[in-house]
C-alpha positions, 0 to 999 in steps of 0.5 A, spaced: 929 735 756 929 741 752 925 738 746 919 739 751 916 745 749 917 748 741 913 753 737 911 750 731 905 755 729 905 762 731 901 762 737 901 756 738 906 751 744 906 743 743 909 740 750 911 733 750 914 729 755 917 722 754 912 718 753 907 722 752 903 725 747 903 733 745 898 738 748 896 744 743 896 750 747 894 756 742 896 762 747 891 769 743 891 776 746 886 779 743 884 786 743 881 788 749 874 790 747 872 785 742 867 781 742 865 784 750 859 788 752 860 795 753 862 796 759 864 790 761 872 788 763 874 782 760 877 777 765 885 776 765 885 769 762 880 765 758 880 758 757 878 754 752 876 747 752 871 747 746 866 746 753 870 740 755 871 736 748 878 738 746 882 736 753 882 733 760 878 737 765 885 736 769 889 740 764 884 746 764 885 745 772 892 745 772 892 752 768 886 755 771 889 754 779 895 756 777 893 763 774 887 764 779 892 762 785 897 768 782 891 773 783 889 773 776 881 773 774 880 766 770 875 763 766 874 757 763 868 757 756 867 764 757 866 768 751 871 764 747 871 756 747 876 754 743 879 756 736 878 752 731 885 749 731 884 747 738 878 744 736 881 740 730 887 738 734 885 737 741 883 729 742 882 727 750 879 719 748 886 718 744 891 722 748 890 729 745 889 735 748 888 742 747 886 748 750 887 756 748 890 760 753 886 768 751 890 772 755 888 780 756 893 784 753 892 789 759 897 784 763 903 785 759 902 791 754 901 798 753 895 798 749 894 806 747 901 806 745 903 798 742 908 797 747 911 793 753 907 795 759 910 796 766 908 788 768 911 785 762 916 782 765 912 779 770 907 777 765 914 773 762 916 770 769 907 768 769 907 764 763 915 761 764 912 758 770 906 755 767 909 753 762 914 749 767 907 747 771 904 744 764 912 740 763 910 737 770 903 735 769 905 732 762 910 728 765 905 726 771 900 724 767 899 716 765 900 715 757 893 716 753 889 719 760 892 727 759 899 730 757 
């Protein structure tokens, strides 16, 4: 099973499980005020799913339960709704699925100084695990429904 996951484009994690079809996750970490109202904290997590058209709704719950049930502040089209490579790739009536990941740099990164911060390790062991969860969901799910 090694050949699930492999990084094909930067920022970008094709899964595949036997019999089944890739699913796109484009994982982006942008800066942490852009594109948010001043004053505004930026949640932990963005999912995008081109509201809904460029993957399964399961998938994106799959995702956001197990980032929200970590602690973590997640929402889905909120702000951002998906890149173009998302939207381009991300297919749910014939079996493709995507979805992007926006994680906010505050949960692994010294912003100030462009460095690991102190929770990089554990942002690590967070998406090792979500990766994990995601091989699951795509070798569960039925050929043509979702992963």
């Amino acid at each position: 099973m090694e050949d699930l996951a492999d990084l094909e484009v930067p920022g970008v994690l094709r899964l595949r499980a036997p019999k089944a079809p890739a699913v796109p996750l484009v994982f982006d970490s942008p800066i942490a005020a852009a594109s948010i109202p001043t004053g505004t904290l930026r949640p932990d997590c963005i999912l995008g799913s081109c509201d809904g058209t460029s993957c399964c709704p399961e998938l994106t719950e799959v995702v956001r339960a197990y980032l929200a049930g970590r602690g973590y502040d997640v929402r889905v089209d909120f702000w951002s709704k998906g890149v173009e490579i998302v939207r381009l790739s991300g297919d749910p009536a014939v079996g493709r699925h995507g979805l992007q990941v926006e994680i906010s740099r505050r949960i692994y990164m010294d912003e100030a100084r462009l460095q690991k911060g102190a929770d990089y390790a554990a942002a690590k062991d967070l998406f090792t695990g979500l990766i994990a969860e995601l091989r699951q969901f795509a070798a569960d799910c039925p050929p043509g429904r979702a992963a």
